[in-house]
Residue, then its C-alpha position, 0 to 999 in steps of 0.5 A: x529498528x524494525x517493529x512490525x514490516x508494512x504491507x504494500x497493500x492496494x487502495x481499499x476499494x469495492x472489488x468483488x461480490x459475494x460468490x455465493x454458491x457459484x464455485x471460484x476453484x482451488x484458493x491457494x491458502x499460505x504456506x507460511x513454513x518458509x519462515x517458520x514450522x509454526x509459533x512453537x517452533x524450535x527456530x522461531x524460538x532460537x532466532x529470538x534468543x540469537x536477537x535478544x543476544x546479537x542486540x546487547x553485543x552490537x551494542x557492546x561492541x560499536x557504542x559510541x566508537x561509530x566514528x573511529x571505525x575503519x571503512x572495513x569495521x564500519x562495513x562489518x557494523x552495518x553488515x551486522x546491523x542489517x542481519x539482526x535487520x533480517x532475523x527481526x524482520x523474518x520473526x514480525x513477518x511470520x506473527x504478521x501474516x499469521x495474524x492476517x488471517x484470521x485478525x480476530x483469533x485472540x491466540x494469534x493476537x496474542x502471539x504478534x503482540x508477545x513477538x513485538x513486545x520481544x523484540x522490541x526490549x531486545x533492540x532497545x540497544x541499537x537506538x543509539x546507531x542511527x543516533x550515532x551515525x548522524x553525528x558522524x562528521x560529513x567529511x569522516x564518513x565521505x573518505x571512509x566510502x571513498x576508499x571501500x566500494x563495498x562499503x559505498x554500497x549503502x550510501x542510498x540507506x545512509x542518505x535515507x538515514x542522515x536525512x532525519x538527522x535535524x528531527x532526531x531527538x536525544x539518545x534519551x528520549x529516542x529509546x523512550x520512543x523505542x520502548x512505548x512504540x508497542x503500546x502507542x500507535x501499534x496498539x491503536x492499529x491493532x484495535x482498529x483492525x480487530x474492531x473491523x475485523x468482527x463487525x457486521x453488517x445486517x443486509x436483508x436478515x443476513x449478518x455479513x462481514x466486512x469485505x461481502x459487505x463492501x463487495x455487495x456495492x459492485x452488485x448488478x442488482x441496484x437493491x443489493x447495492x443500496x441495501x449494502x450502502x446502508x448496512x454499512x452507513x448504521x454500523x459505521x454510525x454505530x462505532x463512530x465514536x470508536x473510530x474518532x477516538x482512533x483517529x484523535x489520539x493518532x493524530x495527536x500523537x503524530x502531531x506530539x511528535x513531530x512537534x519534538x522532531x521539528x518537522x514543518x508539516x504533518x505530511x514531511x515523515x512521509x516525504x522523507x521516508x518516500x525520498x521525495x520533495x514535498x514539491x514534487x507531491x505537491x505538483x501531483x496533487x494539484x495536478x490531479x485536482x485541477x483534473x477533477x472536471x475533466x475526469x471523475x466529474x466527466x466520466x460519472x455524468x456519461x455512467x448516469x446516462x448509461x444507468x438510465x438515471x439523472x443522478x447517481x446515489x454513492x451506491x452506483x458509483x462501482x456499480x457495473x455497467x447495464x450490459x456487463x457479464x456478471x460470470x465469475x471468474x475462476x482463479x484457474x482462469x484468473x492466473x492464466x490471464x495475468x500469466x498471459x499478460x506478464x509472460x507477452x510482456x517479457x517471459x522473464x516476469x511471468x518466470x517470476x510470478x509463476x512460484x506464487x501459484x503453487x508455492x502456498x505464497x498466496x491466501x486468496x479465498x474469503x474467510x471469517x476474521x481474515x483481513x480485507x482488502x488485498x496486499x504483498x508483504x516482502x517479508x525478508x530478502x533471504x525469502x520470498x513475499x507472501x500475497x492476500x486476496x479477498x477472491x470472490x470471482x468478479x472481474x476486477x479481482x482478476x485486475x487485483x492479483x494483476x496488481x499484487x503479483x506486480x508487488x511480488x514480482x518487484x520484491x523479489x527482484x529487489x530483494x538482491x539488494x539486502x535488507x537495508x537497501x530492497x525497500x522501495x519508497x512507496x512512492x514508487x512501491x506501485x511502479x510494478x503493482x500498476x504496469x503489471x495491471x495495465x498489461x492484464x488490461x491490455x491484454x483484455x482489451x486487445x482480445x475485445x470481440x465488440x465494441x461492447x465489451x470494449x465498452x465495458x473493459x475500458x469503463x471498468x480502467x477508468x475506474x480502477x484509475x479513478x479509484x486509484x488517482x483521483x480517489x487516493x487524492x482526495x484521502x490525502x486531501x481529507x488526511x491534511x484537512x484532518x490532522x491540520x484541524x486536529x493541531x487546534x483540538x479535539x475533533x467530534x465524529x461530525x467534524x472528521x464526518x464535514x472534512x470527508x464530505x468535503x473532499x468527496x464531493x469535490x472528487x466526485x462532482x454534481x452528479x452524485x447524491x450523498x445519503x445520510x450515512x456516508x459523512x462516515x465511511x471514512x471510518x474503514x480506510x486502514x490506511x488513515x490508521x496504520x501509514x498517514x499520508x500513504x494514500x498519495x503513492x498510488x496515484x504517484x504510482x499510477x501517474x508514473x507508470x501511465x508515463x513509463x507505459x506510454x514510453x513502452x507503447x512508443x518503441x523505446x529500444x532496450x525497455x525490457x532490460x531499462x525496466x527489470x533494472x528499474x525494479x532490481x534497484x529496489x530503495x538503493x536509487x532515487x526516483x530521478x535516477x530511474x525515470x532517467x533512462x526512460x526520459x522521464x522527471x517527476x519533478x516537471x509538472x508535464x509529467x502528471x499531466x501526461x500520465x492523467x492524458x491517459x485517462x482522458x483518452x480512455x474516456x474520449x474513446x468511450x465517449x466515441x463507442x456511445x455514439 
């Protein structure tokens, strides 16, 4: 059952600095009544008594007589289950995004807290479904879809579902599970993110928060960036030891768990809820670490050079170029850019971006509490997604809400498949999130009046790439390194600190130096705490769309139509059933290294520009 909906969010990286006094426009704040009037309203409260009784019925009625319903009752069944799917969902959305902004509000930390709390004593009876499902004979339930289409719908989500069926436990110990989810993993998310929320930072006198602080890395001034870097560093060391508890007990607990489950490898949940081989992930993690040379390790040597320095400082790594134009960027002019690009691509995409703009479904300024970073929220298909942006002006802002609107755009597509089957794996979760970047980039780049600035756009997509392949990587490198050490005991701040070194300087190779401070900055990735092994869809997602983007630039007839189908599908079909149509398989190693061929090829032209 639902607990609380996961956001699709983008990678945690150093987006954008301080706006200071410079004016960014009218931020769009949320308008959340399209879920509900407020926490006291009369339909929040009357969906959660509705739950709290449908659940108990469901029960009551489809307990233990699953496999002796006809294909017709078997279908009112799930259609049934999927609607107390959807109310649960709408109520969690709601208490999640209200939380979101302003994460360290005890009011509003309270309300989510009493919503799963709620909900989940009010679903305590549908654990037996899936449980019951499973052990529903292959045979029986074959010719109970052959003979119903509408029924056969749902295939995808019962394969999805049925794929579990050797890690499901007793009915017994699968409601335990049920019952202590809000005080086991949620908790401790929930703990990690008001810990971030109300830290600060002292740079220079001034107490930040969390996102200007991150922000300040991306600073033309090189004082501003390494006095950000040590801001971060000595408050970072200075909760060190919260975060590793974070992450012990987390990672014990997966590991508890998954013992029970019979699951081979700490990383096999995530595969299966992605719907994909572990093969599969494996040929793109090798593949992209194999490329580490030719890329990260290339590509930070010439951005030495154009720094005029021998070595750079982890503070100089999204540093922006010497001859970079430090404007700001005004949200007008932001969403007219990414409109633009959507709409050359195809009017239809930017049709569907255009309601987040002025229909409070996007929270874009900076404010105390809120939550970092950037994400989409589907919320439930009977709605509409919801967007967050930390907005602050800088260029590769505009690149995120490229990115987010790409998450909007899809959900809203998929949402025609229902509850059950619009959820997209995360693997293939950043399909639109990236085209719709590479579109905006295109577009940027295609307008470049000199070589100059098409310097400093092509420069500025390595990175983004880097940060979004090689980066997201190596998280999942050190995410295995972390949890197959933690299988042997408890590890100390300065254990999790050796295995992060580790990866980063694999990743970013012999021209960086690596200040006293930095073995800690795992320390803020929400990803490690609230989705384990989630960081390896985006370079999937990345390598995929480089692949799909280099179709589309060969004139594949009918791509529009062969995308929009792609997106619409939604969870209800495989990732080799939808890279088909485009000629296109996961599963060849070719394929990695043709999407990492891009990025290649965008260095070779900015290693011709430098002459």
């Amino acid at each position: 059952m639902r607990r609380l909906t996961p956001f699709t969010s983008r990678p945690v990286r150093d987006t954008a600095a301080e706006a200071g006094a410079n004016p960014l426009g009218n931020l769009p704040e949320w308008d959340l009544s399209d879920l509900y009037p407020g926490p006291d309203a009369a339909e929040l409260a009357r969906d959660m008594a509705w739950l709290a009784g449908e659940c108990a019925e469901f029960a009551a009625t489809y307990q233990g007589k699953l496999a002796d319903l006809s294909a017709p009752n078997l279908l009112a069944c799930v259609q049934r289950y999927e609607k107390i799917e959807t109310v649960s969902g709408r109520i969690m959305s709601y208490a999640g995004l209200r939380y979101s902004q302003h994460t360290t509000d005890p009011e509003r930390a309270k309300f989510m807290s009493d919503c799963q709390d709620k909900i989940t004593v009010a679903t305590t009876p549908l654990v037996f479904f899936s449980l019951e499902f499973n052990r529903i004979a292959d045979g029986i339930l074959a010719d109970r879809l052959a003979g119903n289409a509408a029924l056969a719908r749902y295939k995808p989500y019962f394969d999805r579902m049925r794929a579990m069926k050797p890690h499901q436990l007793s009915d017994e110990l699968e409601r335990f599970l049920h019952d202590q989810s809000s005080v086991g993993a949620a908790a401790w998310n929930k703990l990690f993110d008001e810990t971030i929320a109300s830290l600060g930072f002292d740079v220079d006198g001034k107490c930040l928060g969390i996102e200007a602080t991150l922000n300040l890395l991306t600073e033309q001034n090189r004082t501003r960036r390494k006095a950000g870097a040590r801001a971060l560093a000595k408050t970072f060391q200075g909760r060190i030891g919260l975060f590793a508890r974070v992450h012990n007990t987390l990672a014990k607990e997966k590991e508890i768990e998954d013992r029970w489950r019979s699951l081979p490898t700490p990383q096999s949940s995530r595969h299966l809820a992605n719907h994909v081989e572990p093969g599969v992930v494996e040929a793109l993690r090798n593949a992209v670490v194999a490329a580490y040379p030719r890329l990260s390790h290339r590509y930070y040597a010439l951005k030495a050079k154009w720094l005029g320095l021998k070595r750079l400082e982890v503070w100089d790594r999204n540093a922006p170029l010497p001859m970079k134009e430090t404007r700001l960027v005004r949200w007008e002019e932001a969403c007219a850019t990414v409109t633009a690009a959507y709409a050359a691509f195809d009017p239809r995409l930017a049709a569907l971006a255009a309601p987040f703009f002025t229909r409070g479904w996007i929270d874009a300024g900076v404010k105390e509490g809120k939550a970092p970073g950037a994400f989409a929220h589907p919320t439930v298909t009977d709605v509409h997604p919801y967007v967050m942006l930390n907005y602050l002006g800088k260029p590769r802002d505009v690149m995120t809400l490229a990115h987010e609107l790409g998450h909007g755009v899809h959900q809203r597509l998929a949402a025609g498949q229902g509850e059950l089957l619009s959820a997209t794996p995360l693997t293939l979760a950043e399909t639109a999130s990236v085209f719709g970047e590479m579109l905006t980039f295109r577009r940027l780049l295609a307008g470049a009046a000199t070589a100059e600035e098409k310097k400093v756009l092509l420069a500025g997509k390595v990175e983004d790439m880097i940060n979004t392949v090689i980066r997201q990587v190596a998280f999942y490198d050190f995410e295995c390194k972390l949890h197959a050490a933690r299988r042997k005991g408890e590890l100390t701040p300065d254990d999790i600190n050796a295995l992060w070194m580790d990866v980063q300087a694999e990743s970013l190779g012999p021209v960086f130096n690596f200040m006293e401070g930095y073995e800690t900055f795992w320390a803020y990735i929400p990803h490690f705490v609230h989705t384990p092994f989630y960081v390896y869809a985006y370079a999937f997602g990345d390598g995929l769309v480089n692949a799909l983007y280099a179709v589309y630039e060969d004139g594949d007839p009918g791509f529009q139509e062969k995308y929009f189908d792609m997106l619409k599908a939604g969870g209800a079909k495989h990732h080799k059933e939808l890279l088909a149509p485009f000629g296109l398989d996961a599963g060849d190693p070719a394929f990695w290294n043709k999407g990492l061929g891009m990025i290649e090829g965008f260095i070779d032209e900015l290693e011709v520009l430098e002459g």
